[in-house]
C-alpha positions as CSV (number, residue, x, y, z in Angstrom):
1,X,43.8,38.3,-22.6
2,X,46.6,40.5,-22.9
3,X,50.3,39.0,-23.6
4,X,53.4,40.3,-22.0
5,X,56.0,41.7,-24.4
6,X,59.5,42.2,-25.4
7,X,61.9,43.0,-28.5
8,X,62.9,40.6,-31.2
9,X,66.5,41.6,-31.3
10,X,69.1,43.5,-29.8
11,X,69.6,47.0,-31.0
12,X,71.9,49.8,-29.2
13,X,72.5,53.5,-29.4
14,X,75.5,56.2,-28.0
15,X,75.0,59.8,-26.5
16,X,75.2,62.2,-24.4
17,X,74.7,61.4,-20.6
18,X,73.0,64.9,-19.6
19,X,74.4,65.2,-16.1
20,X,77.9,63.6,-16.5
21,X,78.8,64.8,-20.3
22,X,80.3,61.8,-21.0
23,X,79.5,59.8,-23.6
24,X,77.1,55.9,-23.0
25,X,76.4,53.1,-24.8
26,X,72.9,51.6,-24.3
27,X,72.0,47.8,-26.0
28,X,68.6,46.4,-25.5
29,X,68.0,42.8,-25.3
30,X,65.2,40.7,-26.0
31,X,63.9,38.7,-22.4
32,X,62.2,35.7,-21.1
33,X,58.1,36.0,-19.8
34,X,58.1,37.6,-16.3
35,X,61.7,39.1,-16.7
36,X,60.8,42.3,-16.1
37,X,62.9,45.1,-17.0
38,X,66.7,44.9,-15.3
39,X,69.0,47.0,-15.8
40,X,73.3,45.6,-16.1
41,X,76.0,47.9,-15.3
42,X,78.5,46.0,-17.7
43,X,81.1,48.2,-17.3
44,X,82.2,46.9,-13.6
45,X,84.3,44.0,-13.5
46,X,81.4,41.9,-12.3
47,X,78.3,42.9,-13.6
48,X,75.8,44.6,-11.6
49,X,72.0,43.9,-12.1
50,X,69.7,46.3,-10.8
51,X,65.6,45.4,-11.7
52,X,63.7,48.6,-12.5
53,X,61.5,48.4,-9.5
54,X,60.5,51.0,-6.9
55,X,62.5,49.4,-3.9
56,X,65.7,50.6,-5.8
57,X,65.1,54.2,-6.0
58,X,67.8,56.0,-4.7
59,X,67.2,59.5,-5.6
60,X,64.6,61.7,-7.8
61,X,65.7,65.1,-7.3
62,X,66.9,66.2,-11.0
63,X,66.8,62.4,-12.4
64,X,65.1,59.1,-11.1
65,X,68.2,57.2,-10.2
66,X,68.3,53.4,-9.3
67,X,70.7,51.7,-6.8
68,X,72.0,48.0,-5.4
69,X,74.7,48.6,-3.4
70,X,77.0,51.6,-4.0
71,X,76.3,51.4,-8.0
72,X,73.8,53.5,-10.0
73,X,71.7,53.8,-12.9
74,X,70.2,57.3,-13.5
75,X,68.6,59.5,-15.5
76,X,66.1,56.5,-16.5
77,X,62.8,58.0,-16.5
78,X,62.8,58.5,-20.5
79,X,63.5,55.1,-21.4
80,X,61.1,54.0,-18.8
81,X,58.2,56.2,-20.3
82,X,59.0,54.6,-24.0
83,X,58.9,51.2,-22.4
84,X,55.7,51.3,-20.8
85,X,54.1,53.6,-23.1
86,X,54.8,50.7,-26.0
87,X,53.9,48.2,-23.6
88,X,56.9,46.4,-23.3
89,X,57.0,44.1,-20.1
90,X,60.2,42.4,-19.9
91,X,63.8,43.5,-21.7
92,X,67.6,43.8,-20.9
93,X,69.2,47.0,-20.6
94,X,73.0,46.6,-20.5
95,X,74.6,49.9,-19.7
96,X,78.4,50.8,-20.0
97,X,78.0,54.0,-17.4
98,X,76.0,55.3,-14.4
99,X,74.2,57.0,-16.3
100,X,71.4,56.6,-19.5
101,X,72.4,58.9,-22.6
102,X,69.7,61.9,-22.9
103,X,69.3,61.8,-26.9
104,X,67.4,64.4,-27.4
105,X,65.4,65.1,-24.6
106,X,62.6,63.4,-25.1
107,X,61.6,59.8,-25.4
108,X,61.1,59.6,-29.2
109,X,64.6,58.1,-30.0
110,X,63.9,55.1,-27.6
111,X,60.3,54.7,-29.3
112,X,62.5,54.7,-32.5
113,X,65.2,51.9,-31.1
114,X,62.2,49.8,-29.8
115,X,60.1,49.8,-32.9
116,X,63.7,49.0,-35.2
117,X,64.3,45.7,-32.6
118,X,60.3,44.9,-33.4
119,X,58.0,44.4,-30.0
120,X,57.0,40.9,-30.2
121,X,54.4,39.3,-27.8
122,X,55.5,36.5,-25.3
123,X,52.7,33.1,-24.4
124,X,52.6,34.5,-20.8
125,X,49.8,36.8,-19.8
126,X,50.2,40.5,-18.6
127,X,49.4,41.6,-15.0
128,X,48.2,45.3,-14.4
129,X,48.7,47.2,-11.0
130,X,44.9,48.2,-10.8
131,X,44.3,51.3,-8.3
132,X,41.4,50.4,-5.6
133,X,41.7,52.8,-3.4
134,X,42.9,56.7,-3.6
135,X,45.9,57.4,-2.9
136,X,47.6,61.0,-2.6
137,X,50.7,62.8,-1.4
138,X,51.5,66.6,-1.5
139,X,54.8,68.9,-0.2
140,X,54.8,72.7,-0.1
141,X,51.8,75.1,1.1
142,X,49.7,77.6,-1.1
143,X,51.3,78.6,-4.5
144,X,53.9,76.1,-3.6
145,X,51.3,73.2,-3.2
146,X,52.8,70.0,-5.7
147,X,50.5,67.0,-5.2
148,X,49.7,64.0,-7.4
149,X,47.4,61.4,-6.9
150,X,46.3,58.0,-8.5
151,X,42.8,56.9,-8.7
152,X,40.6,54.0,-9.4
153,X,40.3,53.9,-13.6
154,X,39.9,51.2,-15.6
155,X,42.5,52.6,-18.0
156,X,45.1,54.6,-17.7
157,X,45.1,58.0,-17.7
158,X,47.3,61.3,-16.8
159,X,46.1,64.6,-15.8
160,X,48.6,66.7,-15.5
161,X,49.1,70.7,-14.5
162,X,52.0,73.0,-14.4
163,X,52.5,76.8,-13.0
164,X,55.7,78.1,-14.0
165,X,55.7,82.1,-14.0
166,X,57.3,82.4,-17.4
167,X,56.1,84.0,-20.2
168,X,57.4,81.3,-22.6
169,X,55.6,78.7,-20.6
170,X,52.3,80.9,-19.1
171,X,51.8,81.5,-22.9
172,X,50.9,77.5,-23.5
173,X,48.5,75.0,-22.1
174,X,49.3,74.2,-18.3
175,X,47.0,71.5,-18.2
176,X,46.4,68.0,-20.2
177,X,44.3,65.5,-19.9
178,X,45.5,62.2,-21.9
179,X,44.3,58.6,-22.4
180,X,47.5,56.7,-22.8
181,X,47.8,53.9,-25.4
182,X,50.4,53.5,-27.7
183,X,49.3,55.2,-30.4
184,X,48.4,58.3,-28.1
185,X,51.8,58.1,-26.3
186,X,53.8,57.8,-29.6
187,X,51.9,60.7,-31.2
188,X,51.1,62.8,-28.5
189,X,53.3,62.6,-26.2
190,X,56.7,60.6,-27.0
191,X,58.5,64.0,-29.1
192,X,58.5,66.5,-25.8
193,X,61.2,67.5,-24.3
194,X,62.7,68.3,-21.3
195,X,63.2,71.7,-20.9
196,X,65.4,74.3,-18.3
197,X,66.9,78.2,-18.0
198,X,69.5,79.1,-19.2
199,X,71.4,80.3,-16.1
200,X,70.1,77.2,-14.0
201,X,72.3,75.3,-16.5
202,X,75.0,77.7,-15.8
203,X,74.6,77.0,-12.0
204,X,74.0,73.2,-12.3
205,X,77.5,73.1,-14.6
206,X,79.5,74.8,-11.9
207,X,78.6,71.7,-9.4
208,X,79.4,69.2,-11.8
209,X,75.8,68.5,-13.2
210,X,74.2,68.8,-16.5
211,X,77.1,69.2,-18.0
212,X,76.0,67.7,-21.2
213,X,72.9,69.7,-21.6
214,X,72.2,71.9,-24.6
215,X,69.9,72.8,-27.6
216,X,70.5,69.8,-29.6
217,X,68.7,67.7,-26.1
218,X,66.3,70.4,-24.5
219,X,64.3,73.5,-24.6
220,X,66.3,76.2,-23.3
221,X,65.2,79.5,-22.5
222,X,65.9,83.3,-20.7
223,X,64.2,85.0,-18.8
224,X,61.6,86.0,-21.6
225,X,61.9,83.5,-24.3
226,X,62.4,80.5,-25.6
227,X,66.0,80.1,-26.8
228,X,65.6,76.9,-29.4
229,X,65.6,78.4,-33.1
230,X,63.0,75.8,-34.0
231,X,60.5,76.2,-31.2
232,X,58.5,74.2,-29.7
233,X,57.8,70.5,-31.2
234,X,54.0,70.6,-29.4
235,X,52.4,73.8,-28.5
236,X,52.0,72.3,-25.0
237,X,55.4,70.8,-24.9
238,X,56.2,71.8,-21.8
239,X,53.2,70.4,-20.0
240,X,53.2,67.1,-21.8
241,X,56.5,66.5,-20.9
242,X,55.9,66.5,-17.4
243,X,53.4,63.6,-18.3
244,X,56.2,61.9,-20.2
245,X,58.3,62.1,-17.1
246,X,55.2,60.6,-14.7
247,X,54.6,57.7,-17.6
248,X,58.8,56.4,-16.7
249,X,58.4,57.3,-13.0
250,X,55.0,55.2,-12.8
251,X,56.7,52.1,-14.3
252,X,58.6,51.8,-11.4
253,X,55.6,50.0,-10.0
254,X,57.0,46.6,-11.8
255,X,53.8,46.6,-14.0
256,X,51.6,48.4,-16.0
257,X,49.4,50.7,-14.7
258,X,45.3,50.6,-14.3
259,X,44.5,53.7,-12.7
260,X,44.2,57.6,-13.4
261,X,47.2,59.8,-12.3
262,X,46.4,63.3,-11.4
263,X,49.0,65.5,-10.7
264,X,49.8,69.3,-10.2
265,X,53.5,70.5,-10.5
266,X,54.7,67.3,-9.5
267,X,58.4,65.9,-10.1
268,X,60.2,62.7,-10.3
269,X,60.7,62.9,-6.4
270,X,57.0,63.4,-5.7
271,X,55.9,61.0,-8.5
272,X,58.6,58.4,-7.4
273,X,57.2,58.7,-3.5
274,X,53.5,58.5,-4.5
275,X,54.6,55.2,-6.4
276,X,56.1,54.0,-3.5
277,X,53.3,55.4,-1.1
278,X,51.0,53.4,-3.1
279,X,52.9,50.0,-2.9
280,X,53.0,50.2,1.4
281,X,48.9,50.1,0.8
282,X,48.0,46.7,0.4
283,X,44.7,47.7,0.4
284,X,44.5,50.7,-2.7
285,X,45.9,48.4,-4.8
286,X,45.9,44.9,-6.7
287,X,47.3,42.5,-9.5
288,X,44.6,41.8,-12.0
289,X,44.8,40.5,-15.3
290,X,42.3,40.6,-18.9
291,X,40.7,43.9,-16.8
292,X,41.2,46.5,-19.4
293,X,39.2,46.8,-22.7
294,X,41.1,49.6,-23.8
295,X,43.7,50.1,-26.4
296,X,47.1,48.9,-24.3
């Protein structure tokens, strides 16, 4: 069977929050069997602990944001992704802001923290969610169709398909297919980063967002090109971070996932309501455990 895990030690990091500009502190801590993953905003006079479940999702329009009462923890979804890509089931995140510092854009710098505090397994068993039943929601019509789905795999894998009509972008692959393990996560998919226009950011820093966006924590591009003097880390960077994004999003489930997630020009709003689609169906879904041969 399959034993739940966490870090040996605490280990931090400082950055850039992307949407704020300010700068956060982040420490991991190690946690007990059946934890889970919680969040503490230490920076309020009395701590505020908000678990990394699905019934606490405030908002997913540009970040997946969390929420108990009026306080916040957003921009998440990277951290997320490096925690259950490495398979880490129960850890404390203590946070001295709303919001989690971007790094660089990607999730490699979290993989990097985790592996430095050494993952360590626990005596309890892990649980998987295990998809049953098909599930599947969609917003838009024709080209503006976005839809993602999760079906019955005993596994997990992403399928995942972008269409933006940029020659940067068009010029790459717009569609992956990946089995996620750790090894495949840290490899494949852990380096990519997010990525944005140049006058979006313009626009989004005139209403008080992204204000800490740049080159050093995403791919930036015109109109034609991409702006980044060293490229692209992946040829299909673009597209596999999309499937970095899902990974975090789909940990909002509470556990590790069993199922294949297929998506097409999905977002953290549409992955973050197909997650909680899923969990109001009792009956596409259930807790098993010692179900997967694969490589967790």
């Amino acid at each position: 069977m399959f034993k739940q895990c966490t870090i040996s030690r605490p280990v931090s990091t400082t950055g850039i929050c992307l949407h704020s500009g300010k700068k956060s502190r982040i420490v991991l801590r190690p946690a007990d069997v059946n934890t889970g993953i919680i969040f503490h905003r230490v920076d309020l006079h009395n701590i505020v602990d908000i678990p990394a479940k699905a019934e606490y999702i405030s908002d997913a329009h540009l970040a997946t944001v969390l929420q108990k009462g009026s306080v916040r923890v957003s921009t998440i979804e990277h951290l997320m992704s490096a925690l259950h890509g490495l398979g880490i089931d129960n850890i404390h995140i203590d946070i001295n802001s709303e919001e989690i510092p971007i790094l660089d854009g990607s999730s490699d710098r979290f993989v990097d923290l985790l592996k430095h505090a050494r993952i360590r397994e626990q005596e309890g068993f892990k649980d998987f969610i295990k998809i049953i039943n098909v599930v599947e929601i969609s917003e838009g019509e024709g080209d503006n169709k976005k839809w993602a789905r999760l079906e019955p795999y005993n596994g997990f894998v992403v399928a995942f398909s972008i269409d933006f009509r940029h020659p940067a972008i068009s010029s790459t692959a717009n569609f992956i297919e990946i089995n996620i393990s750790k090894e495949s996560y840290v490899k494949n998919i852990s380096r990519a980063r997010t990525f944005g226009f140049i006058k979006e950011l313009k626009e989004l820093n005139s209403i008080g967002l992204a204000c800490g966006g740049s080159f050093e924590n995403a791919i930036v591009m015109d109109d034609f090109k991409i702006l980044n003097e060293e490229g692209l880390r992946y040829k299909d960077e673009f597209v596999k971070h999309k499937v970095l994004d899902a990974i975090g999003d789909l940990y909002l489930l509470g556990k590790p996932l069993l199922g294949r997630f297929v998506a097409h020009k999905s977002g953290h709003s549409l992955n973050t309501r197909l997650v909680n689609l899923l969990l109001s169906k009792s009956d596409s879904w259930k807790v098993v455990r010692n179900n997967y041969k694969g490589n967790i």
